[in-house]
C-alpha positions in Angstrom: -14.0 12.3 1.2 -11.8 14.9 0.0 -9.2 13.7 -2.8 -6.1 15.5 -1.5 -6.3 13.7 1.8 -2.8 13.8 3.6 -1.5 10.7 4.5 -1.0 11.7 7.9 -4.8 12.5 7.9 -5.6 9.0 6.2 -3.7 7.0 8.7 -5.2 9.8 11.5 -8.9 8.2 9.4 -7.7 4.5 9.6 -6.9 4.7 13.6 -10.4 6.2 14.4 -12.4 3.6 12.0 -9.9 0.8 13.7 -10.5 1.9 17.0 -14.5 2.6 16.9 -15.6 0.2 14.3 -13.2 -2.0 13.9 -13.2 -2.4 18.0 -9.2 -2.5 18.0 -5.8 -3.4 16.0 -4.7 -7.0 15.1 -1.8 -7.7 16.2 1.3 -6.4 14.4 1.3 -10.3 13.1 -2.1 -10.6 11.7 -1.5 -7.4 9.8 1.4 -8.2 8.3 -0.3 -11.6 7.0 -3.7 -9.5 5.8 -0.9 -7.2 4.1 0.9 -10.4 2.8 -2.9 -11.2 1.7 -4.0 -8.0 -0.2 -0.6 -7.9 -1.9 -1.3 -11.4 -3.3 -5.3 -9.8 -4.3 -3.5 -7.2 -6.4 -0.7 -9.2 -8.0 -4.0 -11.6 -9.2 -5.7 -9.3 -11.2 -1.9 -7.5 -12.2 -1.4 -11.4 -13.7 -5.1 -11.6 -15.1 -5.4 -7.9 -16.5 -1.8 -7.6 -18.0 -0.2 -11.1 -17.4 -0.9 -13.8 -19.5 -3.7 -15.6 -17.2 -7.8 -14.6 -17.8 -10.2 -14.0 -15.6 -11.9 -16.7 -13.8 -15.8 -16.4 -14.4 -17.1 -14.6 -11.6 -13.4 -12.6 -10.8 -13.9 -9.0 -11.1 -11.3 -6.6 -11.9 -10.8 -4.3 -8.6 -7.7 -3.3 -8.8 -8.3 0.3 -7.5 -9.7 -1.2 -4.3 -7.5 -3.9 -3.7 -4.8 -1.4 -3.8 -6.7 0.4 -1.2 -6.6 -2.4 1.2 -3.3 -2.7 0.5 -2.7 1.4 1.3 -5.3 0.6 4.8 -3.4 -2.1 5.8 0.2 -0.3 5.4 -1.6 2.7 7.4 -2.9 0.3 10.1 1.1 -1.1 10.6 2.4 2.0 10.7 0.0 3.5 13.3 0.2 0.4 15.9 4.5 0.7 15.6 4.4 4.6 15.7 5.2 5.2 12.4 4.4 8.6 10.4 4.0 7.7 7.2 4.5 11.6 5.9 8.0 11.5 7.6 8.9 7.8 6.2 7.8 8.4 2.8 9.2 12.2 2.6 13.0 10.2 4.4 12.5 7.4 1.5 12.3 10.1 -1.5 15.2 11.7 -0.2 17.1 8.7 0.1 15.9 7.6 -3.4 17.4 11.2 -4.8 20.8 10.9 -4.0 21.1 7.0 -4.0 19.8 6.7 -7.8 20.0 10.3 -9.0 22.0 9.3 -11.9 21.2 5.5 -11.3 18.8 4.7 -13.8 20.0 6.9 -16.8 22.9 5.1 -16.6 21.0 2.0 -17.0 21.8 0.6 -20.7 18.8 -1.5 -20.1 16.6 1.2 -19.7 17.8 2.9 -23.4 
C-alpha cells in the first residue's frame, strides 16, 4: 500500500473491501458501537502504556492498529451517510484556524 494514500482514496479502499469481503455495511448503529468499541481498545493501552495501569499478561501493545480500526471504522461511517472525509476534515481545519488562532497562546495554562 502506498503511504501517502488520500483519505478520499482510503475511504474509496474501505467501501470496496466492505462491499466485496465484508458482504455489506452494518448499520449506521452497529458502527457507531464498533467505533464506541475500538475507541475504548485504544484508550486501554493509552492507560496501560502511559497511564498508571500495566499490562495484563497476554495484552499486547497495538496501538498503531487499534488506531487503525479506529480510522476504518470512521471511514466506514462516513461512507454509508455520504460523507467525504477530505472535504470534512479540510471544513474542520479551517474552522479550527480562525476559531483558536490566537486561542491557545493565550492560554496561561499552556505557558
Amino acid at each position: 500500500m502506498d503511504d501517502s494514500i488520500s483519505l478520499r482514496d482510503y475511504q474509496s479502499m474501505v467501501d470496496k473491501w466492505i462491499t466485496t469481503v465484508g458482504v455489506r455495511y452494518f448499520s449506521p448503529l452497529t458502527n457507531t458501537a464498533i467505533l464506541a468499541e475500538e475507541t475504548g481498545e485504544v484508550a486501554r493501552i493509552m492507560a496501560r502504556k502511559y497511564g498508571d495501569q500495566s499490562f495484563k499478561p497476554g495484552e499486547k501493545d497495538n496501538l498503531a492498529d487499534e488506531l487503525a480500526d479506529v480510522l476504518w471504522v470512521v471511514a466506514a461511517i462516513a461512507n454509508q451517510t455520504g460523507i467525504d472525509l477530505t472535504e470534512a476534515v479540510a471544513r474542520n481545519m479551517e474552522k479550527k484556524n480562525i476559531r483558536d488562532a490566537t486561542r491557545h497562546c493565550d492560554n496561561d495554562k499552556l505557558k
